[in-house]
C-alpha positions as CSV (number, residue, x, y, z in Angstrom):
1,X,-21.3,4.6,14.7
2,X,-25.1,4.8,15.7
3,X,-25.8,8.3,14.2
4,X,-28.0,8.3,11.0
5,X,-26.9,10.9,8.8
6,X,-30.1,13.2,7.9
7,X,-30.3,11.6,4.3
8,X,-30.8,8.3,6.4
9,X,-33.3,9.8,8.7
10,X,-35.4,11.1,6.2
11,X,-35.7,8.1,4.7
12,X,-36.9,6.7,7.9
13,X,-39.2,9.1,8.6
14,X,-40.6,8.6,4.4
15,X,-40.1,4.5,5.2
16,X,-42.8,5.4,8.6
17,X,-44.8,7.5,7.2
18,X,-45.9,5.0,4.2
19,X,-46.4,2.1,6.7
20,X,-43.3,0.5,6.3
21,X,-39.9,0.0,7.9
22,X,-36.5,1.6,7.2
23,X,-35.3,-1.7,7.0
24,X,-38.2,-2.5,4.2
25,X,-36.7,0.9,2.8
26,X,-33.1,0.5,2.5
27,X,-31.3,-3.3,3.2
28,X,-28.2,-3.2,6.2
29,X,-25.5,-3.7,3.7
30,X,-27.3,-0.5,1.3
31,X,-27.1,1.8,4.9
32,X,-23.8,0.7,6.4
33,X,-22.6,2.0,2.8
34,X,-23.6,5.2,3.1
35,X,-23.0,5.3,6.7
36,X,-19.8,4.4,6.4
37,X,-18.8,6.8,3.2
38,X,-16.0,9.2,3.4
39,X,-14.7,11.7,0.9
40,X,-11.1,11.7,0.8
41,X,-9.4,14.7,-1.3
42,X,-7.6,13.2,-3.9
43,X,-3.6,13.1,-4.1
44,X,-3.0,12.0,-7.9
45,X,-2.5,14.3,-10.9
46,X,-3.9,13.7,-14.6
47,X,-0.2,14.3,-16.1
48,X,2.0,12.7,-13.4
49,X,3.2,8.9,-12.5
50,X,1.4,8.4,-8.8
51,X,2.5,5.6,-6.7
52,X,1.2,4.7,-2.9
53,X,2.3,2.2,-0.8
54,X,-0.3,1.1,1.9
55,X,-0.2,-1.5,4.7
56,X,-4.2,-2.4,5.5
57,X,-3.3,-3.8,8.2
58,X,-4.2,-7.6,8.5
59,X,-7.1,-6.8,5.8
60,X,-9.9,-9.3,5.5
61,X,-8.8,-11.0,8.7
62,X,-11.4,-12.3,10.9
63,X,-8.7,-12.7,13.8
64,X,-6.6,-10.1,13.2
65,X,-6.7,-6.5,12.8
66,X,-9.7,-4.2,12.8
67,X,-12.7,-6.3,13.3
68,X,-15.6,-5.0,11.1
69,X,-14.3,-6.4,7.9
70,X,-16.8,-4.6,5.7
71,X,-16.2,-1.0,7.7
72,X,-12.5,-1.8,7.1
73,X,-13.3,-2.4,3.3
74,X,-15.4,0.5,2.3
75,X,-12.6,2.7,4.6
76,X,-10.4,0.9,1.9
77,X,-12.3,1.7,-1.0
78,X,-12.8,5.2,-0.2
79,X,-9.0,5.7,0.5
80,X,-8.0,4.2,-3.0
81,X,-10.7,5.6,-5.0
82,X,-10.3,8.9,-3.2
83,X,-7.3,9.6,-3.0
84,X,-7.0,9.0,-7.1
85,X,-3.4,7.5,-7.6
86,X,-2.1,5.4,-10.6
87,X,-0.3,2.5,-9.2
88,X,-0.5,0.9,-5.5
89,X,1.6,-1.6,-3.8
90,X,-0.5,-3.2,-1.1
91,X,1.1,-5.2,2.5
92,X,-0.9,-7.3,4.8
93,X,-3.8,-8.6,3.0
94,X,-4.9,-11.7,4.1
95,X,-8.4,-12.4,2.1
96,X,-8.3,-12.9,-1.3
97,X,-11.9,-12.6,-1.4
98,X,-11.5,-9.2,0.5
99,X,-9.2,-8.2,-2.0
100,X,-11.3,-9.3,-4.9
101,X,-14.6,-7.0,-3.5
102,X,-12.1,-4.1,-2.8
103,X,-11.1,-4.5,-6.0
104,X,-14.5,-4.6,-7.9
105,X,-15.2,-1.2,-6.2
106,X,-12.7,0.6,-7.7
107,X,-13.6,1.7,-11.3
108,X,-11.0,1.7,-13.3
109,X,-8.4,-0.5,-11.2
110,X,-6.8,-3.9,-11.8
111,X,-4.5,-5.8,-10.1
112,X,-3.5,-8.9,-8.0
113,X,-1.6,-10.8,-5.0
114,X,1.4,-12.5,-4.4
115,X,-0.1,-16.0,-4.7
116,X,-2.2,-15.1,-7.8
117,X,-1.9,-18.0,-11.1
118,X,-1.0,-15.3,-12.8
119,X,2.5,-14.5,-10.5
120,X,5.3,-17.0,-10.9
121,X,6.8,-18.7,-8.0
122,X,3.3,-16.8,-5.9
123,X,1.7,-19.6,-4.7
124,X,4.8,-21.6,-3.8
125,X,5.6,-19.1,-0.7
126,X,2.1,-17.0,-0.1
127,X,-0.7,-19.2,1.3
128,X,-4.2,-18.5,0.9
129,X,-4.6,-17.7,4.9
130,X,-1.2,-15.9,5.3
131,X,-0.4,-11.8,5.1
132,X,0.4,-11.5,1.3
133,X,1.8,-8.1,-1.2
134,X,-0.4,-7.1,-3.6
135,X,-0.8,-4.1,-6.4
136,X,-3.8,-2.1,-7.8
137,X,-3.3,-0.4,-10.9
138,X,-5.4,2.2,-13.3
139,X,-6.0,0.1,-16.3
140,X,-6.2,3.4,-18.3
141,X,-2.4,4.3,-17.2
142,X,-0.7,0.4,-16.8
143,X,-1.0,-2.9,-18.0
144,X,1.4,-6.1,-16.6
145,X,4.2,-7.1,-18.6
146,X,5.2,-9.8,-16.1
147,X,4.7,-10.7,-12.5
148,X,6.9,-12.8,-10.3
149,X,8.0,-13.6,-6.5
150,X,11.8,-12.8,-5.9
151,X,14.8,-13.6,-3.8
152,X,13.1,-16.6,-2.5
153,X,16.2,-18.1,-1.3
154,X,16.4,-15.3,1.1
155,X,12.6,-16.0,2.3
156,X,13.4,-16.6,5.7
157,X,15.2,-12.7,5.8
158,X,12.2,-11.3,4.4
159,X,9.9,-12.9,7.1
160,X,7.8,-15.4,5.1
161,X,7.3,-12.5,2.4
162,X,9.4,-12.6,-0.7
163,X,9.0,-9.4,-2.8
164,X,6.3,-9.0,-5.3
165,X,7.8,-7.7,-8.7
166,X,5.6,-6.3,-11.5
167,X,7.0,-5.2,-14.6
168,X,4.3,-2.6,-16.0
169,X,4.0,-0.6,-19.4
170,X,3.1,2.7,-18.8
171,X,1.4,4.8,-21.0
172,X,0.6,8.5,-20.1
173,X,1.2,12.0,-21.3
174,X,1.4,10.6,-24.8
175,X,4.5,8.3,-24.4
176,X,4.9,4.6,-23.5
177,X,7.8,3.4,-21.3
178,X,8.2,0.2,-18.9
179,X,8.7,1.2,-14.9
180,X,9.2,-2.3,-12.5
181,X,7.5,-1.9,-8.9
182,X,8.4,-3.9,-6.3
183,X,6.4,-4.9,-3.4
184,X,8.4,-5.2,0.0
185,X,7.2,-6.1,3.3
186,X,10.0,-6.6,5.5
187,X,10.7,-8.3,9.2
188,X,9.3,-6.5,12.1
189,X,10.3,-5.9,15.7
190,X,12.9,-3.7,16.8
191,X,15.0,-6.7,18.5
192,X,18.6,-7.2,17.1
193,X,17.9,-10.8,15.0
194,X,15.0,-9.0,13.4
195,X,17.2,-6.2,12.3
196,X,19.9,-8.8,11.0
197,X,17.2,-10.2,8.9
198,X,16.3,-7.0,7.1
199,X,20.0,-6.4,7.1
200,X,19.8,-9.6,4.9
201,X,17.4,-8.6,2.8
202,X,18.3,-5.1,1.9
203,X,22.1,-6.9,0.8
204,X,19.8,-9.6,-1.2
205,X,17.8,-6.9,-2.5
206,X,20.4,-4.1,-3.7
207,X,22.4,-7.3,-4.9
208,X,19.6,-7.9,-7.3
209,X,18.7,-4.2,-8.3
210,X,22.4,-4.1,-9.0
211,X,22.9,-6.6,-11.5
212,X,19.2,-7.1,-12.9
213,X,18.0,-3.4,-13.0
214,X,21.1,-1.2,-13.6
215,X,19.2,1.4,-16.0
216,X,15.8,0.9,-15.5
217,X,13.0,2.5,-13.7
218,X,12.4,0.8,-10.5
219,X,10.3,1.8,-7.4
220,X,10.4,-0.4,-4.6
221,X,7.7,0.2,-1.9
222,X,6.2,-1.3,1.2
223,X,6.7,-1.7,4.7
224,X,9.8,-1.9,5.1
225,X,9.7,-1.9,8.8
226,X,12.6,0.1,9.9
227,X,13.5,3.7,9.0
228,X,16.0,5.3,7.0
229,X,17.9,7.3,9.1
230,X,18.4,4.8,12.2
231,X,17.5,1.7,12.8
232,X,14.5,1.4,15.6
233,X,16.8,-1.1,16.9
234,X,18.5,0.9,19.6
235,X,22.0,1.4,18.7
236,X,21.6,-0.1,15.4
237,X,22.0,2.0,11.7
238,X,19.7,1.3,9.3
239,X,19.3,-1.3,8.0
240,X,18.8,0.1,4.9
241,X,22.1,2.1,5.2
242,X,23.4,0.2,1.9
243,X,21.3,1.4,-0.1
244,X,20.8,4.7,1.3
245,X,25.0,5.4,1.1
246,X,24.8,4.6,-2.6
247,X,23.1,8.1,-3.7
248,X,24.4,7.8,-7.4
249,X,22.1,4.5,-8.2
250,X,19.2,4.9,-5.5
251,X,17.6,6.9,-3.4
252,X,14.9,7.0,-1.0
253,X,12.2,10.1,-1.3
254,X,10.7,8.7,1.6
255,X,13.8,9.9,3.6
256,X,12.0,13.5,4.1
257,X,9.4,12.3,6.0
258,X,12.4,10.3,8.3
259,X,14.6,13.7,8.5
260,X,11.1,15.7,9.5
261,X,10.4,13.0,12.1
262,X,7.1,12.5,10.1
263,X,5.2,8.9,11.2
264,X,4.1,6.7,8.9
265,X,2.1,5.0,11.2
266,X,-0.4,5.8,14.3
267,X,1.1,4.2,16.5
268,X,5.1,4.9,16.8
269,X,7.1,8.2,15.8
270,X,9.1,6.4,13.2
271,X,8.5,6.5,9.1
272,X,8.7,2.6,8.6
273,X,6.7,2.5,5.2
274,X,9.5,3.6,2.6
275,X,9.9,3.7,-1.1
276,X,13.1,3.2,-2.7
277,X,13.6,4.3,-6.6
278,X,16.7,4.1,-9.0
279,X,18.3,7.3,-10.7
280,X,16.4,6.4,-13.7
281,X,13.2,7.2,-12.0
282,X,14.3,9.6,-9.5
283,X,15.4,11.9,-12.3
284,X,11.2,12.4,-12.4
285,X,10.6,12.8,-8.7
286,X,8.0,16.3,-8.6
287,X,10.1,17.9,-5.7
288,X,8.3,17.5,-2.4
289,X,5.3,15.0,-3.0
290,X,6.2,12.5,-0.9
291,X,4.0,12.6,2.1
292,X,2.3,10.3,4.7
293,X,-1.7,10.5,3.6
294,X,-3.2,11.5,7.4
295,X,-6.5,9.8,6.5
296,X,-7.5,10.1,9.7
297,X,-8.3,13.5,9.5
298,X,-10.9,11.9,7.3
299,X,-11.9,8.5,8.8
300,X,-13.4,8.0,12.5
301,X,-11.4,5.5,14.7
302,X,-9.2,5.1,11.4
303,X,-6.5,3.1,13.5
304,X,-8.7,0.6,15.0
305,X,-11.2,0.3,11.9
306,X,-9.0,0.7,8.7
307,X,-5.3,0.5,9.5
308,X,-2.6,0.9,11.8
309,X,-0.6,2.2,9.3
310,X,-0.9,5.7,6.9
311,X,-0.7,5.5,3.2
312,X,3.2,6.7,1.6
313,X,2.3,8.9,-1.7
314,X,4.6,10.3,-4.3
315,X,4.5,11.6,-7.7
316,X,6.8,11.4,-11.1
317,X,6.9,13.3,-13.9
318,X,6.5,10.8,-17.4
């Protein structure tokens, strides 16, 4: 961007007039800040259970992804903070530092990455330089029971990225209950051995939700890198399809944005960033709130400077 907005040039104009410089009046980092702002109209409710799901795409990366790593930061930040939800599961964040600054901008917010001390079994399979899962959480809303990696003897089916799973205690509305979130980030490419690996893994991962969750309230959510309905493998079903037959136990809200042929990314027609939640849960779905965020109604050149992917929203009732 090379526009001022007219708050910034009448500050220049002030910074001339008295002799000096805008650059004696306001530092770079204090103007690419307010350059960079964006109000984005917020999503969450005061009384309901809001989860997001967001793949930054390569965030923090210095070879990878967008390339202004502070534009793609403060586009972050403003997302997050704007867009007011209680509990995020983050894919593709490669800087912990970047992470750490996101996360000190966010009022409120807590959270961590796969490879945090804090996460057992993280550092083991996430690498300080590798694409890692994360969460953010309101503090006022959440706090971590326990945090661990899972299904890591089915690492190489989940691409180098064994689930993050966070067991959080909830307390809104008045009453205090437990929910699990579990952050996914699945094989990509549409060619038939990366299918049979995400085949894998969704047998690994309803294998587990079977026998470890059978009445709890579970949300898994991420990039799950293949749809729903049909697999973007040509000729291929999902995936997924395992879980998606077994309405009684799960079901994806997610799949409404698959049957509307709604993208969940900029770049391909496909809804590839899913959430997945158990009966117990799905008994709270509010009816029609899942819904890709098109922050890029809000955010210039948002696929080359924020993400290549759109945030994944829902709400629950508690």
């Amino acid at each position: 961007m090379s526009r001022l907005r007219p708050s910034l040039l009448l500050l220049a104009s002030l910074a001339t007039a008295c002799g000096g410089s805008l650059e004696e009046s306001a530092s770079e980092s204090e103007l690419a800040t307010r350059e960079d702002a964006v109000t984005i109209p917020a999503r969450g409710s005061a009384s309901t259970l809001d989860f997001g799901n967001w793949n930054i795409e390569w965030f923090g990366s210095t070879s990878n992804g967008p390339s202004n790593e502070s534009l793609q930061l403060s586009n972050a930040r403003d997302v997050i903070k704007g867009a007011d939800l209680d509990i995020w599961g983050l894919e593709e964040v490669v800087s912990t530092t970047s992470f750490n600054n996101l996360k000190s901008q966010l009022t409120g917010y807590a959270g961590f990455l796969a490879n945090d001390a804090t996460v057992t079994n993280g550092s083991a399979y996430y690498s300080s330089s590798e694409q890692k899962v994360g969460i953010l959480y309101k503090t006022s809303v959440a706090s971590v029971v326990s945090a661990r990696v899972i299904l890591t003897s089915y690492d190489s089916d989940f691409a180098g990225r064994p689930p993050l799973e966070v067991k959080l205690r909830v307390n809104l509305n008045g009453r205090t209950g437990d929910v699990v979130v579990i952050v996914l980030h699945a094989k990509a490419y549409d060619d038939s051995t990366s299918w049979q690996r995400r085949y894998n893994a969704s047998q690994a991962l309803k294998s587990y939700l079977d026998s470890t969750y059978p009445t709890t309230k579970v949300m898994v959510f991420g990039d799950w890198n293949d749809d729903v309905d049909t697999s973007i493998t040509s000729g291929k079903a999902s995936p997924y399809k395992n879980l998606v037959d077994d309405s009684a136990d799960y079901s994806f809200p997610t799949k409404a944005l698959s049957d509307a042929r709604i993208a969940t990314t900029a770049s391909y027609p496909d809804a590839i960033d899913h959430q997945l939640v158990t009966n117990e849960l799905k008994a709270s779905y509010v009816s029609g709130s899942v819904q890709a965020y098109r922050v890029d109604s809000y955010i210039s050149s948002y696929s080359s400077t924020t993400s290549d992917h759109f945030p994944v929203l829902s709400r629950y009732n508690w």
